[in-house]
N, C-alpha and C positions, 0 to 999 in steps of 0.2 A: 487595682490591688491596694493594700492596705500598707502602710509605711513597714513595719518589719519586713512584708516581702519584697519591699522596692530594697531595704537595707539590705535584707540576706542574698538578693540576686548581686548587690552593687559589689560586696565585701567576694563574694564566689567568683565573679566577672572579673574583681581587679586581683586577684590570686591568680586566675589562668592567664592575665596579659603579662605581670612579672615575671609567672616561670617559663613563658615562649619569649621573651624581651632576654632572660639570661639564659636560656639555652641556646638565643642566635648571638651570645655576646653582647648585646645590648645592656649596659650596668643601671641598675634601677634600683630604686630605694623601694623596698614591698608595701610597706608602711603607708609610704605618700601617695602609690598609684592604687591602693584600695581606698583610701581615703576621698581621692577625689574620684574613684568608678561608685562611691556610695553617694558622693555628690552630684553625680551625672544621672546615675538610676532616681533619685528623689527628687531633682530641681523643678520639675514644673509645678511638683505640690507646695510651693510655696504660696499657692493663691488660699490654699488654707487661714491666710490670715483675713480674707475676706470675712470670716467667721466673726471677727471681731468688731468689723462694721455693721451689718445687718445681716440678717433672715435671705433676702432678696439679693444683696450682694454676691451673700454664698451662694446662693441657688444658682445665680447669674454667669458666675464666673468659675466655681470649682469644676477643676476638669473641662474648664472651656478654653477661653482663648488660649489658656496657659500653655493647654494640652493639644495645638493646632501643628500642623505640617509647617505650618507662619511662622510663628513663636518659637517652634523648635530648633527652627536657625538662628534665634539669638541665644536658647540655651545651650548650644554646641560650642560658638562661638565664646562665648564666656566660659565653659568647661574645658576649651581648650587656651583660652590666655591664662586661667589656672594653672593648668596643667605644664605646658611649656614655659610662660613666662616669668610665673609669679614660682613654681615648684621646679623648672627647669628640668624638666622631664624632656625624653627622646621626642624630636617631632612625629617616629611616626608610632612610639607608644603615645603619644598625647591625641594626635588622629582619632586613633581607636578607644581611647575611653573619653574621647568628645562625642562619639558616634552613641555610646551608652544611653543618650536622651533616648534614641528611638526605642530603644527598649523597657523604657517607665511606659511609651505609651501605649507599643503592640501590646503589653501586660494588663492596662489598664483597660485596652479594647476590648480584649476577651473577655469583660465580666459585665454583669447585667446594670449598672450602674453608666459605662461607657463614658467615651470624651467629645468636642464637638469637633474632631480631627482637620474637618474640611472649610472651617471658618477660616475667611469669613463668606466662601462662595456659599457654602451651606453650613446655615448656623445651627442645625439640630443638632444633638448626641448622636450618637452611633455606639450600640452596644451589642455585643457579639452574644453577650451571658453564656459563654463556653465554661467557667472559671467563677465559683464565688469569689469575692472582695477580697474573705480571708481565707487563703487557699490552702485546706491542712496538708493535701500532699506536697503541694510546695516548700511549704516552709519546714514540713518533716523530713524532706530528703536533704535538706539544706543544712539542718541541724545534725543530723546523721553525718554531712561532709564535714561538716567542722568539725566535729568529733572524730572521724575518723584522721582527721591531716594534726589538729593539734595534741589530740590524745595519743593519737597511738602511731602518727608518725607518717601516715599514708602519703603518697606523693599527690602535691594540689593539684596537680594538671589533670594526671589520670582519674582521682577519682570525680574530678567535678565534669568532666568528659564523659563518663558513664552517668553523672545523674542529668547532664543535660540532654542524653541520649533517651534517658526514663520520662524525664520531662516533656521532650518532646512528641515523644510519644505516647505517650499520659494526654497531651493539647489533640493530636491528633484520635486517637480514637475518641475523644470526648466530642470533637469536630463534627464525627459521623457518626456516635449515638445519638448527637442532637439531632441532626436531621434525619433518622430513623422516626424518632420520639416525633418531629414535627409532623413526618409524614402520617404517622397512628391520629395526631391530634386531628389532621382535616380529614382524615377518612372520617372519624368520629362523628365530625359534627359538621363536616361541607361548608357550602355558602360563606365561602373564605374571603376574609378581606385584608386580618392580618392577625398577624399570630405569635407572641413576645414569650421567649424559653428561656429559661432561667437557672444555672445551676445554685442548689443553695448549700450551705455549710454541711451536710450530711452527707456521703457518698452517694452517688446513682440515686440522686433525688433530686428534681428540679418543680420550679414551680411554673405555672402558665397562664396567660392571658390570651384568649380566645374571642374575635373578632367578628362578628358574618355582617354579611354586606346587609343585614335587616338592623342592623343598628341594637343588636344582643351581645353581651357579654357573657363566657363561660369562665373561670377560675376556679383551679386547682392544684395539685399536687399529685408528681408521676415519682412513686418510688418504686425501684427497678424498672419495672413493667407495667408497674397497675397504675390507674388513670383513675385519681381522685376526685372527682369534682363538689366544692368544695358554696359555690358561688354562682349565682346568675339573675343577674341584671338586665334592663333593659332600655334602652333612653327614650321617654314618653315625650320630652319637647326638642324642637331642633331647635338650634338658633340661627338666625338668618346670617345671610351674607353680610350684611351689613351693617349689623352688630358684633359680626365678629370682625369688623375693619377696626369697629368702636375700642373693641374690647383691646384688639393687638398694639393700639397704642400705650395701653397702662403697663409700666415695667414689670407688677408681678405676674399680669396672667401672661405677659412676652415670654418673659424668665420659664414659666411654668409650662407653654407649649410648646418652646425650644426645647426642651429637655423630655419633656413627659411623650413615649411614644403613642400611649392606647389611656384614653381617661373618659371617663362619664362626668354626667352634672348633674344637682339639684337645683330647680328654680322657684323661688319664693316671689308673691307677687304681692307686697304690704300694703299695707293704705295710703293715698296719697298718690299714686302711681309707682310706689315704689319698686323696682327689681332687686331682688339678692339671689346672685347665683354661687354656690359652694363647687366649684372643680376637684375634682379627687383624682390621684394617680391611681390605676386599678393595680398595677405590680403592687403596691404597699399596703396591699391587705393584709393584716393581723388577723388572726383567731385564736381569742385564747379567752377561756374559762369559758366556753361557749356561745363570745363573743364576738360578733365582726366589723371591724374597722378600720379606715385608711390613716397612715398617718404623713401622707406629703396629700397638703389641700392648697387650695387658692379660692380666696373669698372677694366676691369682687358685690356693690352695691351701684345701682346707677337710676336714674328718674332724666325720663324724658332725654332718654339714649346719651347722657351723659355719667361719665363714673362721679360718683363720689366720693366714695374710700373704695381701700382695698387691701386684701392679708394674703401673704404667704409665706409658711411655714414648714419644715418636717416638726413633726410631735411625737410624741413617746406615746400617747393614747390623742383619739381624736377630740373628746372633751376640753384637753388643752388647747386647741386649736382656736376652736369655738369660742372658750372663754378670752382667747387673747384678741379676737377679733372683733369681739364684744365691748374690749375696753378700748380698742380703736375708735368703733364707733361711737361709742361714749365720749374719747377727746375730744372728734369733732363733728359731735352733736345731731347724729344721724340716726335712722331710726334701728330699733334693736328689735 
Protein backbone atom coordinates (compact mmCIF):
# COMPACT_ATOMS: atom_id res chain seq x y z
CA UNK A 1 0.00 0.00 0.00
CA UNK A 2 0.81 3.36 -0.52
CA UNK A 3 1.71 5.68 2.65
CA UNK A 4 -1.98 7.66 2.80
CA UNK A 5 -3.38 4.22 3.19
CA UNK A 6 -0.91 2.96 5.76
CA UNK A 7 -2.00 6.59 7.38
CA UNK A 8 -5.73 6.33 6.87
CA UNK A 9 -5.78 2.62 8.30
CA UNK A 10 -3.24 3.87 11.34
CA UNK A 11 -5.58 7.06 12.30
CA UNK A 12 -9.03 4.49 11.85
CA UNK A 13 -7.11 1.54 13.97
CA UNK A 14 -6.18 3.93 16.78
CA UNK A 15 -9.80 5.58 16.88
CA UNK A 16 -11.44 1.98 17.46
CA UNK A 17 -8.60 0.98 20.23
CA UNK A 18 -9.51 4.62 22.31
CA UNK A 19 -13.19 4.11 22.14
CA UNK A 20 -13.02 0.21 23.45
CA UNK A 21 -9.89 1.30 25.95
CA UNK A 22 -12.77 4.04 27.38
CA UNK A 23 -15.66 2.05 27.13
CA UNK A 24 -13.80 -0.72 29.36
CA UNK A 25 -12.59 2.40 31.58
CA UNK A 26 -9.43 2.20 30.44
CA UNK A 27 -8.38 6.41 30.34
CA UNK A 28 -6.52 7.15 27.12
CA UNK A 29 -5.48 10.29 25.52
CA UNK A 30 -7.17 9.72 21.64
CA UNK A 31 -4.77 11.98 20.23
CA UNK A 32 -1.48 10.04 21.47
CA UNK A 33 -2.84 6.38 20.68
CA UNK A 34 -3.82 7.43 17.00
CA UNK A 35 -0.79 9.01 16.74
CA UNK A 36 1.44 6.15 17.40
CA UNK A 37 -1.36 3.28 15.64
CA UNK A 38 -0.25 5.75 12.49
CA UNK A 39 3.23 5.19 13.61
CA UNK A 40 2.82 1.48 13.88
CA UNK A 41 0.88 0.99 10.43
CA UNK A 42 3.87 3.13 8.51
CA UNK A 43 7.11 2.03 10.33
CA UNK A 44 8.62 -0.42 8.09
CA UNK A 45 8.43 2.18 5.18
CA UNK A 46 11.13 3.79 6.55
CA UNK A 47 13.59 1.87 4.22
CA UNK A 48 12.15 4.52 1.79
CA UNK A 49 15.26 6.33 2.61
CA UNK A 50 17.27 3.86 0.70
CA UNK A 51 15.87 5.90 -2.11
CA UNK A 52 18.41 8.37 -1.21
CA UNK A 53 21.41 6.08 -1.49
CA UNK A 54 21.15 4.29 -4.83
CA UNK A 55 18.82 2.75 -7.58
CA UNK A 56 19.99 -0.86 -6.23
CA UNK A 57 19.67 0.12 -2.67
CA UNK A 58 16.17 0.85 -3.17
CA UNK A 59 15.47 -2.02 -5.18
CA UNK A 60 17.44 -4.17 -2.59
CA UNK A 61 15.80 -3.25 0.47
CA UNK A 62 12.16 -1.56 0.00
CA UNK A 63 9.81 -3.83 1.27
CA UNK A 64 12.44 -6.20 2.06
CA UNK A 65 14.07 -6.96 5.20
CA UNK A 66 12.12 -4.07 6.67
CA UNK A 67 9.06 -5.80 5.78
CA UNK A 68 10.17 -9.56 7.19
CA UNK A 69 8.22 -11.73 10.08
CA UNK A 70 12.35 -10.89 11.46
CA UNK A 71 12.28 -7.16 11.44
CA UNK A 72 8.85 -6.89 12.63
CA UNK A 73 9.80 -7.88 16.13
CA UNK A 74 11.94 -5.02 16.33
CA UNK A 75 9.21 -2.81 14.92
CA UNK A 76 6.63 -3.98 17.62
CA UNK A 77 8.94 -3.75 20.15
CA UNK A 78 9.97 -0.09 19.57
CA UNK A 79 6.16 0.75 18.84
CA UNK A 80 5.56 -0.41 22.02
CA UNK A 81 8.46 1.31 24.37
CA UNK A 82 6.65 4.29 22.42
CA UNK A 83 3.70 3.58 23.44
CA UNK A 84 3.92 2.60 27.15
CA UNK A 85 7.12 4.19 28.06
CA UNK A 86 7.97 7.11 26.31
CA UNK A 87 3.55 8.11 25.94
CA UNK A 88 2.76 6.10 28.97
CA UNK A 89 -0.11 4.46 27.54
CA UNK A 90 -2.26 1.25 29.22
CA UNK A 91 0.18 -1.86 28.71
CA UNK A 92 -2.47 -3.50 27.29
CA UNK A 93 -3.64 -0.53 24.90
CA UNK A 94 0.06 -0.26 24.06
CA UNK A 95 0.10 -4.39 23.18
CA UNK A 96 -2.44 -3.80 20.73
CA UNK A 97 -1.25 -0.86 18.70
CA UNK A 98 2.40 -2.59 18.87
CA UNK A 99 0.64 -5.44 17.03
CA UNK A 100 -0.42 -2.74 14.21
CA UNK A 101 3.09 -3.56 12.28
CA UNK A 102 1.52 -6.69 11.13
CA UNK A 103 -1.03 -4.95 9.61
CA UNK A 104 1.42 -2.45 7.20
CA UNK A 105 2.43 -5.85 6.11
CA UNK A 106 -0.68 -8.20 5.53
CA UNK A 107 -1.75 -4.74 3.47
CA UNK A 108 1.32 -4.50 1.73
CA UNK A 109 1.10 -8.41 0.88
CA UNK A 110 -2.04 -8.10 -0.98
CA UNK A 111 -0.75 -5.87 -3.75
CA UNK A 112 1.21 -6.78 -6.82
CA UNK A 113 4.32 -5.11 -5.80
CA UNK A 114 4.73 -7.54 -2.42
CA UNK A 115 7.40 -7.86 0.57
CA UNK A 116 10.02 -10.41 1.15
CA UNK A 117 8.01 -11.58 4.47
CA UNK A 118 10.05 -14.79 4.85
CA UNK A 119 13.64 -13.27 4.81
CA UNK A 120 15.88 -14.33 5.46
CA UNK A 121 14.87 -18.28 4.97
CA UNK A 122 13.48 -17.02 1.55
CA UNK A 123 14.59 -13.90 0.24
CA UNK A 124 12.13 -13.33 -2.69
CA UNK A 125 8.91 -11.03 -2.68
CA UNK A 126 5.92 -12.57 -2.14
CA UNK A 127 3.09 -10.62 -3.79
CA UNK A 128 -0.47 -11.66 -3.48
CA UNK A 129 -1.73 -8.43 -6.26
CA UNK A 130 -5.18 -8.90 -4.58
CA UNK A 131 -5.24 -4.97 -4.00
CA UNK A 132 -3.51 -2.04 -6.21
CA UNK A 133 -0.71 0.02 -4.33
CA UNK A 134 -3.23 2.89 -4.27
CA UNK A 135 -6.39 1.37 -3.24
CA UNK A 136 -9.27 3.80 -4.26
CA UNK A 137 -11.82 1.69 -2.24
CA UNK A 138 -9.73 1.81 0.56
CA UNK A 139 -9.02 4.97 0.98
CA UNK A 140 -12.58 5.99 -0.10
CA UNK A 141 -14.33 4.33 2.69
CA UNK A 142 -11.76 5.62 4.95
CA UNK A 143 -12.51 9.16 4.02
CA UNK A 144 -16.15 8.57 4.00
CA UNK A 145 -15.44 7.46 7.96
CA UNK A 146 -13.66 10.48 8.78
CA UNK A 147 -16.35 12.50 7.57
CA UNK A 148 -18.80 10.75 8.96
CA UNK A 149 -17.35 10.74 12.90
CA UNK A 150 -15.83 14.30 12.55
CA UNK A 151 -18.50 15.91 10.48
CA UNK A 152 -21.42 14.81 11.41
CA UNK A 153 -20.78 13.32 14.64
CA UNK A 154 -21.10 9.47 13.89
CA UNK A 155 -19.70 7.09 16.71
CA UNK A 156 -15.89 6.03 15.71
CA UNK A 157 -16.35 2.57 16.81
CA UNK A 158 -19.43 1.66 15.06
CA UNK A 159 -18.80 3.12 12.03
CA UNK A 160 -15.23 2.01 11.38
CA UNK A 161 -16.64 -1.57 12.35
CA UNK A 162 -18.98 -1.45 9.36
CA UNK A 163 -16.24 -0.17 7.01
CA UNK A 164 -13.91 -2.92 8.30
CA UNK A 165 -16.64 -5.40 7.69
CA UNK A 166 -16.85 -3.69 3.81
CA UNK A 167 -13.37 -3.97 3.60
CA UNK A 168 -13.10 -7.08 4.48
CA UNK A 169 -15.14 -8.27 2.43
CA UNK A 170 -14.18 -6.18 -0.51
CA UNK A 171 -10.25 -8.46 0.21
CA UNK A 172 -12.32 -11.42 0.28
CA UNK A 173 -14.34 -11.61 -2.92
CA UNK A 174 -11.34 -9.87 -4.75
CA UNK A 175 -9.45 -13.24 -3.19
CA UNK A 176 -11.92 -15.33 -5.28
CA UNK A 177 -12.25 -13.36 -8.49
CA UNK A 178 -8.72 -13.61 -8.64
CA UNK A 179 -8.62 -17.13 -8.75
CA UNK A 180 -11.60 -17.38 -10.89
CA UNK A 181 -9.63 -14.93 -13.38
CA UNK A 182 -6.46 -17.41 -12.93
CA UNK A 183 -8.45 -20.34 -13.52
CA UNK A 184 -9.86 -18.62 -17.24
CA UNK A 185 -6.18 -17.60 -17.74
CA UNK A 186 -4.73 -21.45 -17.95
CA UNK A 187 -7.59 -22.69 -19.45
CA UNK A 188 -6.62 -20.06 -22.14
CA UNK A 189 -3.37 -20.79 -22.97
CA UNK A 190 -2.33 -24.29 -20.89
CA UNK A 191 1.22 -25.38 -20.65
CA UNK A 192 1.32 -23.58 -17.20
CA UNK A 193 4.38 -22.89 -15.40
CA UNK A 194 3.34 -19.64 -13.90
CA UNK A 195 1.10 -17.14 -13.89
CA UNK A 196 1.41 -13.34 -12.05
CA UNK A 197 -2.38 -11.29 -11.48
CA UNK A 198 -2.48 -8.21 -10.88
CA UNK A 199 -5.03 -5.77 -9.55
CA UNK A 200 -4.60 -2.36 -11.26
CA UNK A 201 -6.01 1.19 -10.09
CA UNK A 202 -9.32 0.75 -12.26
CA UNK A 203 -12.02 -1.50 -10.80
CA UNK A 204 -12.36 -5.24 -11.89
CA UNK A 205 -9.27 -4.64 -13.98
CA UNK A 206 -6.23 -6.44 -13.46
CA UNK A 207 -3.30 -7.06 -15.58
CA UNK A 208 -1.23 -10.46 -16.34
CA UNK A 209 1.74 -12.23 -17.01
CA UNK A 210 1.58 -15.67 -18.53
CA UNK A 211 4.11 -18.33 -18.26
CA UNK A 212 4.16 -21.95 -20.34
CA UNK A 213 6.69 -24.26 -19.46
CA UNK A 214 8.09 -23.53 -23.55
CA UNK A 215 9.69 -20.51 -22.24
CA UNK A 216 6.54 -18.09 -24.02
CA UNK A 217 5.31 -15.16 -22.57
CA UNK A 218 1.59 -13.93 -22.90
CA UNK A 219 0.64 -10.12 -21.39
CA UNK A 220 -2.41 -8.61 -20.91
CA UNK A 221 -5.31 -6.95 -19.40
CA UNK A 222 -8.56 -8.63 -18.07
CA UNK A 223 -11.31 -5.90 -17.67
CA UNK A 224 -14.30 -7.41 -16.02
CA UNK A 225 -14.30 -10.54 -17.95
CA UNK A 226 -12.67 -10.02 -21.29
CA UNK A 227 -9.16 -11.17 -21.67
CA UNK A 228 -6.90 -8.73 -23.32
CA UNK A 229 -3.83 -9.86 -24.67
CA UNK A 230 -1.82 -7.33 -25.22
CA UNK A 231 2.00 -8.91 -25.58
CA UNK A 232 3.86 -12.10 -26.58
CA UNK A 233 7.23 -12.91 -26.18
CA UNK A 234 9.37 -15.53 -26.48
CA UNK A 235 12.96 -16.37 -24.82
CA UNK A 236 15.36 -17.36 -27.95
CA UNK A 237 18.60 -17.90 -25.68
CA UNK A 238 18.82 -19.74 -22.27
CA UNK A 239 21.52 -19.03 -20.03
CA UNK A 240 23.26 -21.78 -18.59
CA UNK A 241 23.62 -22.72 -15.14
CA UNK A 242 26.60 -21.50 -14.76
CA UNK A 243 26.32 -18.16 -15.80
CA UNK A 244 23.73 -17.72 -13.85
CA UNK A 245 25.91 -18.66 -10.69
CA UNK A 246 28.17 -15.85 -12.39
CA UNK A 247 25.63 -13.49 -12.79
CA UNK A 248 23.78 -14.09 -8.96
CA UNK A 249 26.85 -12.84 -7.58
CA UNK A 250 26.53 -9.11 -8.98
CA UNK A 251 24.12 -7.12 -6.49
CA UNK A 252 21.97 -5.58 -9.19
CA UNK A 253 20.82 -8.69 -11.22
CA UNK A 254 20.67 -10.36 -7.00
CA UNK A 255 18.40 -7.40 -6.19
CA UNK A 256 16.47 -7.85 -9.43
CA UNK A 257 15.70 -11.70 -9.23
CA UNK A 258 14.84 -11.44 -5.64
CA UNK A 259 12.32 -9.30 -6.36
CA UNK A 260 11.25 -9.87 -9.99
CA UNK A 261 8.95 -13.07 -10.19
CA UNK A 262 8.47 -13.67 -14.14
CA UNK A 263 11.31 -11.57 -16.55
CA UNK A 264 12.61 -12.17 -20.00
CA UNK A 265 16.09 -11.05 -21.51
CA UNK A 266 17.93 -9.64 -24.35
CA UNK A 267 21.54 -10.76 -25.34
CA UNK A 268 23.82 -8.80 -27.14
CA UNK A 269 27.09 -10.42 -28.15
CA UNK A 270 29.89 -7.32 -29.12
CA UNK A 271 33.11 -7.46 -30.49
CA UNK A 272 35.79 -8.59 -28.46
CA UNK A 273 33.86 -11.36 -26.81
CA UNK A 274 31.74 -9.05 -25.39
CA UNK A 275 28.20 -10.06 -23.54
CA UNK A 276 25.37 -7.49 -22.66
CA UNK A 277 22.43 -8.94 -21.47
CA UNK A 278 19.38 -6.29 -20.70
CA UNK A 279 16.78 -8.13 -18.01
CA UNK A 280 13.40 -6.67 -18.05
CA UNK A 281 10.50 -7.28 -15.48
CA UNK A 282 7.62 -8.44 -17.75
CA UNK A 283 4.75 -7.06 -14.93
CA UNK A 284 6.20 -3.40 -16.02
CA UNK A 285 5.01 -3.14 -19.40
CA UNK A 286 3.85 0.28 -20.51
CA UNK A 287 1.80 0.88 -23.56
CA UNK A 288 1.12 3.91 -24.48
CA UNK A 289 0.81 6.06 -27.66
CA UNK A 290 1.17 2.65 -29.31
CA UNK A 291 4.04 1.93 -27.67
CA UNK A 292 5.55 -0.96 -25.58
CA UNK A 293 8.02 -0.96 -22.85
CA UNK A 294 9.34 -2.01 -19.60
CA UNK A 295 10.47 0.26 -17.20
CA UNK A 296 12.14 -1.94 -14.17
CA UNK A 297 15.54 -3.30 -16.32
CA UNK A 298 18.92 -4.69 -15.23
CA UNK A 299 21.84 -4.24 -17.52
CA UNK A 300 24.42 -6.37 -16.82
CA UNK A 301 27.99 -6.63 -19.35
CA UNK A 302 30.58 -9.48 -18.83
CA UNK A 303 33.68 -10.87 -21.21
CA UNK A 304 35.05 -14.08 -20.66
CA UNK A 305 32.21 -15.01 -17.89
CA UNK A 306 33.24 -12.24 -15.94
CA UNK A 307 30.88 -8.99 -15.10
CA UNK A 308 32.13 -5.87 -15.82
CA UNK A 309 29.62 -3.25 -15.10
CA UNK A 310 26.10 -3.39 -14.43
CA UNK A 311 22.63 -1.15 -14.11
CA UNK A 312 19.63 -1.27 -12.38
CA UNK A 313 16.92 0.84 -12.33
CA UNK A 314 12.79 1.67 -12.51
CA UNK A 315 12.46 4.48 -15.27
CA UNK A 316 9.61 6.33 -16.35
CA UNK A 317 10.23 5.29 -20.20
CA UNK A 318 12.78 2.61 -21.00
CA UNK A 319 15.16 5.06 -23.12
CA UNK A 320 16.06 6.50 -19.80
CA UNK A 321 17.36 3.33 -18.80
CA UNK A 322 19.46 2.82 -21.53
CA UNK A 323 20.79 6.11 -21.62
CA UNK A 324 21.80 5.98 -17.96
CA UNK A 325 23.53 2.65 -18.41
CA UNK A 326 25.26 4.04 -21.24
CA UNK A 327 26.88 6.72 -19.30
CA UNK A 328 28.00 3.91 -16.73
CA UNK A 329 29.61 2.32 -19.35
CA UNK A 330 31.23 5.35 -20.41
CA UNK A 331 32.84 5.95 -16.71
CA UNK A 332 34.35 2.96 -16.77
CA UNK A 333 35.32 2.54 -20.25
CA UNK A 334 33.57 -0.41 -21.54
CA UNK A 335 32.04 -1.05 -24.67
CA UNK A 336 28.65 0.78 -25.78
Amino acid sequence: MDTPSHVCMGAATGLIVANVANAHGIPVDTTSVVAVSIIANTFPDIDVLYKLKSNYAYVANHRGKSHSLVASVIWVFLTFILAHVVLHQDLRVSMVLSLFVYLHLFTDLLNGYGVALLWPFYKRWIALGITYTIDATLITLHIIGFILVFQFGFNALTTFKVIYIILGTYIFLSFLYHYQLKTRLIKKYGNYKKLILQARATPLTWKYVYETTNKEFFMGIITIHKINQVRYEKRMEIISDELEKILYQNKDYKSFVDFTPVYNYQIKHLPDDVVEIKFYDLRYLMVRKGEQYYTFNCFVQLKDKKIITSYLAFTITEEGAIKNFEKIKEKYGVQT
